[in-house]
N, C-alpha and C positions, 0 to 999 in steps of 0.2 A: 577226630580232630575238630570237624565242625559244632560238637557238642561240647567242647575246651574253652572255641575260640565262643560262642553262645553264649556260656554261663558268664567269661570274662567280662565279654559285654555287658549285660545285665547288673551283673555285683559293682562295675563302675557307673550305673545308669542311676542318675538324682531321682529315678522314677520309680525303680523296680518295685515296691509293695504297690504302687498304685495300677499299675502295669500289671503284676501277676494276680490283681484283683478283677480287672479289665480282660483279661485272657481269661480268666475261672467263666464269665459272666456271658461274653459277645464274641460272636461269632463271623464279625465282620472283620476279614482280612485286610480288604482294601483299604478301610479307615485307619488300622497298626501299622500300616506300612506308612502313614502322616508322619508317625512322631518316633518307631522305633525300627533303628539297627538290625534289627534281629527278625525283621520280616517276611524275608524271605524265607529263613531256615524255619521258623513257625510254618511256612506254609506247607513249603515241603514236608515237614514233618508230619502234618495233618492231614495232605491229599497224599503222604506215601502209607498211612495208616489207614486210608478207607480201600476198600474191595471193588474194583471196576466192573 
């Protein structure tokens, strides 16, 4: 569901190619979470994909 509710965000964002260019490239969470919705779930997604 969180990956539903994510993509909708996104596909309705005046941003998204510039935004999934900015994700491909930087690393900095803190700064995504300035301008995008979807910051949180990026994050989770990415510290629940690394190995503790």
């Amino acid at each position: 569901m969180a990956m539903a509710n994510a993509r909708s965000a996104c596909l309705g964002c005046a941003f998204q190619r510039e935004c999934g260019d900015w994700l491909e490239r930087d690393s900095d969470l803190a700064r995504l979470s300035e301008f995008c919705s979807n910051a949180g779930f990026f994050r989770e997604s990415i510290l629940g994909g690394q190995s503790a």
